[in-house]
Steps between C-alpha positions, in 0.01 A plus 500: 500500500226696659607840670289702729625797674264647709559783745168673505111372400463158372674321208303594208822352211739250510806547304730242324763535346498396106886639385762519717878698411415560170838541286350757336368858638102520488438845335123476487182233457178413395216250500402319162202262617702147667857660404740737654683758254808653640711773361883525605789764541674305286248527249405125519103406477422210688176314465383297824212276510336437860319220574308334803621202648149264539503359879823729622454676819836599592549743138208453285677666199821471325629674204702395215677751169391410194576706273832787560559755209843626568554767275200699527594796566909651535404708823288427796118407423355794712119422470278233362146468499307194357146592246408159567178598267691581195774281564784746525796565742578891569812556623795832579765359327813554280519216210818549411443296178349823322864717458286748270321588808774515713561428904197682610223324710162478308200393571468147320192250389606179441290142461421314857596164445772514242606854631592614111510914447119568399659870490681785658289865533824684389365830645533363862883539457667515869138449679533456875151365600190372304122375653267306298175501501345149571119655554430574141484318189684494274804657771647821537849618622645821631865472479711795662779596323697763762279831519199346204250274505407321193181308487447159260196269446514168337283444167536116510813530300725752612559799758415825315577846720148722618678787655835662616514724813728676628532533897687682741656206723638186436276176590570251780223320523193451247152318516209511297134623648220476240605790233768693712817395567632530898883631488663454811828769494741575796264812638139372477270342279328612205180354283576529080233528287621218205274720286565824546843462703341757769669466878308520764667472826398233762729595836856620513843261737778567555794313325418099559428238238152519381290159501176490292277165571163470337242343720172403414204717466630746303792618766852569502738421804767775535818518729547798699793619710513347868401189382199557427250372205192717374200366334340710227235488191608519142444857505768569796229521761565325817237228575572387865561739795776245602814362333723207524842567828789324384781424684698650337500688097401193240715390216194366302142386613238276373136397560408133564150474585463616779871633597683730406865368461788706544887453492648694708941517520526215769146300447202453352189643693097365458212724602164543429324813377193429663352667876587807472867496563782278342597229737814280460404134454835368452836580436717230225859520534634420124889638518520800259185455337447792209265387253098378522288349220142422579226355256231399749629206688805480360709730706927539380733652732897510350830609670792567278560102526148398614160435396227402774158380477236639774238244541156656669383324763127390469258794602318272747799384677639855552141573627517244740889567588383836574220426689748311700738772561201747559539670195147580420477783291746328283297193464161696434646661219675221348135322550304785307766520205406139449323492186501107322336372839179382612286755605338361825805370617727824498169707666580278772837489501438897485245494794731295752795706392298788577394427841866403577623841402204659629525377850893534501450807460255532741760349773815711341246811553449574165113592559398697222686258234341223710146572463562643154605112407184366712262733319604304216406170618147363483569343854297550825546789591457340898833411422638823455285662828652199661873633507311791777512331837093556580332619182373160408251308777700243704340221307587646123864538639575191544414337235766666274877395496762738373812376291724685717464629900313825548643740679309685800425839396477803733574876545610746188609136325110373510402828416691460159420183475082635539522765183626244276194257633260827454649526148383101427134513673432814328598355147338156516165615738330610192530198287429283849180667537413507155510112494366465823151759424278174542647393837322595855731702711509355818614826669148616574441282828636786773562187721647310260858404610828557287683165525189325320496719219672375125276741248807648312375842450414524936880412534615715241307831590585439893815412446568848251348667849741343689773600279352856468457522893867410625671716206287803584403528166177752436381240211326321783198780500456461126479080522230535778316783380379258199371141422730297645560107670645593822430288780294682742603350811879505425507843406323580748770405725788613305330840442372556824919439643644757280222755589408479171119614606412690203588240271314249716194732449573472118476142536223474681307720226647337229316139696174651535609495892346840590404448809875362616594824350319747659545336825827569436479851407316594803714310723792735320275803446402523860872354636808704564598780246891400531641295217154454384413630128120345513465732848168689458182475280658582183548116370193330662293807295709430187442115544124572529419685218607228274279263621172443327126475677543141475683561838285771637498339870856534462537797452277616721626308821884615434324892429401509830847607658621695193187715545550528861838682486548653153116548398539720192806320355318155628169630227736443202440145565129510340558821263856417385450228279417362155201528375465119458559481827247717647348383803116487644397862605272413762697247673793757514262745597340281810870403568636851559188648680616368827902460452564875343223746515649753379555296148165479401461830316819482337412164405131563380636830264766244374236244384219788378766674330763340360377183472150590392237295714109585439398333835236717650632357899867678433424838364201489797782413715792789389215725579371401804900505662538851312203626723621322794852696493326781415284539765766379758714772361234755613423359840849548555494881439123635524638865528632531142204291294207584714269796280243698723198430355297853566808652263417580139897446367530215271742210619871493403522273177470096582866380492689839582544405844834457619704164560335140442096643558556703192695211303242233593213772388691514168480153476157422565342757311729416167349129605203597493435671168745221319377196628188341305477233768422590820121445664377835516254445789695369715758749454298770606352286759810538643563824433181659613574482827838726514530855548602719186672283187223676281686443170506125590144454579394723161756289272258159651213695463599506148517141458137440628349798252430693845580859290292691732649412778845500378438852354366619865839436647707692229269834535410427857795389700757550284338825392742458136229542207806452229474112662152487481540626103817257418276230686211573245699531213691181585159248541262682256367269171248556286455140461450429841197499664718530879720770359337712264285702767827547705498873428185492562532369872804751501200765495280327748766476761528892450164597489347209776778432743447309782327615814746768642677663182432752358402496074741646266360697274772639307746203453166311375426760229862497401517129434167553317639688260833341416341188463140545369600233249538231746202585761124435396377843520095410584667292819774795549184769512297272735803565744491861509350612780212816387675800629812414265495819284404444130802733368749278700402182286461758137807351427431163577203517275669651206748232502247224438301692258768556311600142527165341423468706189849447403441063494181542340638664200826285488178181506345679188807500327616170594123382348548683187911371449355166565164569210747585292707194561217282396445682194836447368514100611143477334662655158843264562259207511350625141719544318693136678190325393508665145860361409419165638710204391343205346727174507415220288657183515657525149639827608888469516787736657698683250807460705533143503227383271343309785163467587355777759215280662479515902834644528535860638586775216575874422244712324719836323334783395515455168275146499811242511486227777765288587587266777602604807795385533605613127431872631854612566480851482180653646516794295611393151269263271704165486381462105471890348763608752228831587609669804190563776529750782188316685472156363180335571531165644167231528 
């Protein structure tokens, strides 16, 4: 009959019971395809067959002996293992019908199915433990015989011996992995190389019974003390951070797919290796159960009188049995081990199993593992917002029904519950969006109301800012400061409730809202300083500089206040910005005339200087405020800048007065000389009618070729004739027809002043003769008035006689270099025209035997003429190899 015990998890076996009070002691087991081999104490091998009754439900299965071989072996059989491929029976025995080899256990092969001797390996005298190895073909053993290890393979005939090592503990336990053998001995567990014999150590126990299970994939299950069962590679490393709890230390385990099966000293537990940590799916009780055989389905348990059968119970129907009982995890990983299945059908299965556990886990509050499950579904993710009472519009909401009640969230609990929702939305909002690139967010409307809203990316992004927003968490600037779907109107509200101001501004940006923005920004810049970080200009001047000219009006309404109350911070708004974001000059200009006065000089050097403009009306401007400072600087203090003028003492330097007068000077006059721009008549328009700024008016003067005059204030009311000089050296050019009399008007202003100066004599001859090159000296002569005496201008006159002389004879040897110039081209051309080339259209290059005709060629010295392109050295005759110094080249 069926038995089921089940005191934890689901039933995943049913057990029945196939021999019951067995005369005979059951020593050990094994599985030979449809038939049961037992070994005894008593030495007796017993041969079951098991078979399944068709149409039986209460004990499918019923076995019946066929075949019993009594005598043997004289001593317990200790071990057997089947080689169902090369239909042999292994087993630890003692014959007894072999006296020569006397009363020794052995390691015996005999014939499965008539059980005859096939042989005895005689050097496995008084083994204790053997392991064969089923993986390879043909098979290999490692029998342990006390402290050595002998290794056999199989050649198709007989066992012949590989190797013989010698160890330093006795074996308990042995298992093959690939081409080591695993040793389990009372202190640890060791690897074995089977070639080499080399130990290497895997972990150390202390003294228990060592249990080696292989499990698939290339692992080994080992038993460690406390009950406790390690998974590693076939190298020793450990593969799983986890391991398998017992109840309490195993006798022997085995893997069903997918359970582990252990017996334990009072019952047989079931768990599953899967989810992390080993979970007890059932517990069997099978009185003094000792021994397990497994061979995929078939699964053996045996007491010393007993042999059981565990039946698995089909995969679907534990999935559903533990869907019943809640046991989700359970069921999702029996679903996913499922391999013969149909595809479609176990995604599914998966999916709904999923969102079970998912949302279980949601109401046990397990949020991380909860959304970590629904991030794994394809579902609607509306679903998922929908477990956070108002995140989804009233509409959305209540359209979704949840397999299980929700619980109302609040306090530290929602706040738990909101990172593991952040966690989801910021997984799945990129792949949402992706898909969704083509759709129309309907988030732009300002007016547009929440509850009538079902784009997925709107609800996703405002409800991440809802989640951001009530957990405090500072992610909240980075989703608004870039593209995002949050509805404006709802985040509006939320935002504007958790004082959340400077993120609302972010927002509003981010929408193209500017002018919600920096209504808000001057409602907070101009507010109450308290509790207020957008308090002041700082963020409305910030917000401004990043807008573009495409919102000049903008910018220029919301300036207004800024430049009321911070002006010189308030100009970063039009300088501090990005070039591609510069704004119209004039209209900033017009706009700052009347609302800061005091900006428009800073702002006209910022656009002339750093920013380069050429525009005539702005460099006019910068002067025309320089002079206006200027002169209101000296109305202010007439006592220091006013110059008597009956007195003869030149005028302190332009720019070394003291304070701003002297720093706006500076300025004007390094404007003045720099600046290529400016209207010079209607600069000194304006600057004709002030007092004194005599280095101003002679830089303008200058610019309109006015030398004389210019010149008459650096002698005559600056009285500073190095000026005058630095001022001729600086605009005189020969090529000029303007400049190149400037000396010359230098002289003039000397010698014919205006009407109440006196001439100077003296500084006129000087300049005469340091620069007699530069003057014209019939025009300079003119000037002289007739009582200048003839010896003061001997000087002057040897100068230029000297000079004339000296270019006439530098002329007559310039003609004669250049005759003799001629004469040498002329005899060139000669002797050219007497080694001309003649090329015929028979005549051929000697390089490459091709003919010359059109093409362009090399003419050596020595007559040869090749092609071009055949010259490779310019110097050395391609065909007679002759080296040239000057080859000649038609």
């Amino acid at each position: 009959m069926f038995s089921s015990t089940k005191l934890s998890g689901h039933t995943a076996f049913n057990s029945i019971s196939l021999v019951e009070k067995l005369p005979l002691k059951i020593e050990c087991l094994d599985i030979w395809g449809e038939r049961l081999v037992v070994g005894t104490t008593e030495g007796v091998l017993l041969v079951y067959e098991v078979k399944e009754k068709k149409g039986e439900t209460r004990s499918p299965f019923f076995m019946s002996l066929v075949d019993s071989h009594k005598t043997f072996s004289k001593k317990p059989i200790k071990m057997m293992q089947v080689l169902d491929s090369m239909k042999l029976l292994i087993s630890l025995s003692d014959l007894g019908s072999q006296p020569l080899l006397g009363s020794y256990d052995y390691v015996n092969v005999h014939v499965l199915g008539s059980f005859r001797l096939h042989s005895t390996l005689t050097k496995t005298r008084g083994c204790h433990l053997f392991a064969a190895d089923k993986n390879t073909f043909p098979p290999r053993l490692a029998c342990a015989v006390k402290k050595r290890v002998i290794i056999y393979d199989y050649d198709g005939k007989q066992f012949n011996e590989l190797k013989d090592f010698q160890i330093t503990e006795l074996p308990i336990s042995m298992s093959w992995c690939g081409n080591s053998v695993c040793i389990g001995f009372k202190r640890g567990y060791s690897l074995m190389n089977a070639e080499t014999g080399a130990m290497t150590e895997i972990f150390a126990t202390e003294k228990m019974i060592p249990t080696i299970t292989p499990i698939p994939t290339d692992q080994l299950l080992l038993g460690r003390n406390g009950g406790v069962s390690v998974f590693v590679d076939y190298e020793g490393k450990p593969t799983r951070r986890y391991g398998l709890c017992w109840s309490e230390q195993p006798l022997c385990i085995g893997y069903s797919f997918p359970y582990v099966i252990g017996i334990l000293p009072k019952y047989v537990e079931v768990r599953t290796m899967s989810a992390g940590a080993s979970t007890l799916v059932q517990t069997i009780t099978l009185r003094n159960a000792k021994l397990l055989q497994i061979d995929g389905s078939s699964i053996y348990i045996a007491s010393q009188s007993h042999i059981w059968r565990l039946l698995p119970v089909p995969i679907l129907t534990q999935v559903d049995q533990m869907v019943k009982e809640r046991e989700y995890e359970g069921a999702l990983a029996l679903m996913e081990s499922l391999t013969d299945f149909d595809e479609t059908l176990k995604a599914e299965k998966i999916a709904w199993i999923r969102k079970l556990l998912a949302t279980h886990l949601f109401v046990m509050g397990q949020y991380e593992r909860a959304m970590e499950h629904f991030a794994k579904l394809s579902n609607d993710p509306l679903e998922v917002i929908g477990l956070y009472q108002n995140f989804l519009p009233k509409p959305l909401r209540e359209k979704y029904e949840y397999p299980m009640e929700i619980p109302v969230l609040a306090g530290t609990v929602l706040e738990k519950a909101l990172a593991g929702l952040i966690n989801y939305l910021v997984q799945i909002r990129p792949t949402v969006q992706q898909q969704a690139q083509s759709a129309v967010d309907e988030d732009l409307s300002v007016d547009s109301d929440y509850s009538s809203v079902s784009d997925l990316c709107t609800i996703i992004d405002t409800a991440l800012l809802k989640a951001y927003i009530k957990t405090n968490n500072d992610d909240i600037t980075t989703l608004v400061s870039n593209p995002n779907h949050c509805h404006i109107k709802e985040c509006e509200k939320v935002l504007m409730n958790y004082n959340k101001f400077e993120q609302l501004v972010l927002l509003y940006r981010g929408k193209g809202l500017h002018r919600k923005a920096l209504e808000l920004l001057a409602k907070l810049g101009q507010g109450p300083r308290q509790g207020n970080n957008l308090h002041g200009t700082r963020s409305s001047i910030t917000y401004m500089t990043q807008l573009g000219p495409d919102h000049i009006n903008l910018i220029l309404e919301f300036s207004k206040w800024v430049l009321q109350i911070t002006p010189r911070e308030g100009l970063a708004i039009f300088t501090d910005r990005d070039p591609s974001l510069k704004l119209p000059a004039d209209l900033v200009l017009q706009h700052i005339r009347p609302v800061a006065p005091s900006l428009v000089v800073p702002y006209l050097e910022y656009v002339i200087m750093k920013e380069g403009e050429t525009n005539p009306l702005f460099h006019n401007e910068l002067i025309f405020n320089y002079l206006f400072t200027i002169q209101q600087l000296r109305d202010q203090d007439n006592s220091s800048t006013a110059v008597d003028p009956r007195s003869k003492a030149a005028p302190p330097p332009a720019g070394s007065e003291p304070g701003l007068l002297g720093q706006t000077r500076k300025k004007l006059l390094t404007f003045l000389e720099k600046s290529q721009y400016y209207t010079p008549e209607k600069i000194y328009g304006r600057l004709f009618p002030h007092a004194g700024l005599y280095e101003e008016k002679a830089i303008v003067l200058s610019r309109i070729q006015q030398h004389e005059q210019a010149l008459s204030i650096y002698i005559y009311k600056l009285l500073n004739h190095q000026m005058a000089e630095a001022y001729c050296l600086k605009h005189y050019n020969p090529e000029s027809e303007d400049a190149r009399d400037v000396y010359l008007s230098l002289l003039k202003v000397y010698l014919h002043p205006a009407e109440g100066e006196q001439p100077l004599i003296e500084p006129a001859l000087a300049i005469l003769n340091k620069h007699y090159t530069k003057i014209d000296a019939p025009k300079a002569l003119e000037l002289l008035p007739d009582s200048c005496p003839i010896q003061l201008l001997a000087p002057f006159f040897e100068n230029v006689i000297k000079d004339r002389a000296k270019n006439k004879r530098d002329k007559q040897v310039m003609h004669s270099l250049f005759k003799l110039e001629n004469l040498q081209v002329q005899d060139s051309l000669i002797k050219a025209r007497a080694t001309a080339v003649k090329i015929t259209e028979k005549r051929l290059c000697p390089v490459c035997d091709k003919r010359i005709g059109a093409a362009v060629f090399a003419h050596y010295p020595n007559g040869v003429v090749v092609h071009y392109k055949c010259c490779k050295d310019k110097n050395v005759c391609p065909v007679t190899g002759t080296v040239f110094n000057k080859p000649h080249y038609v």
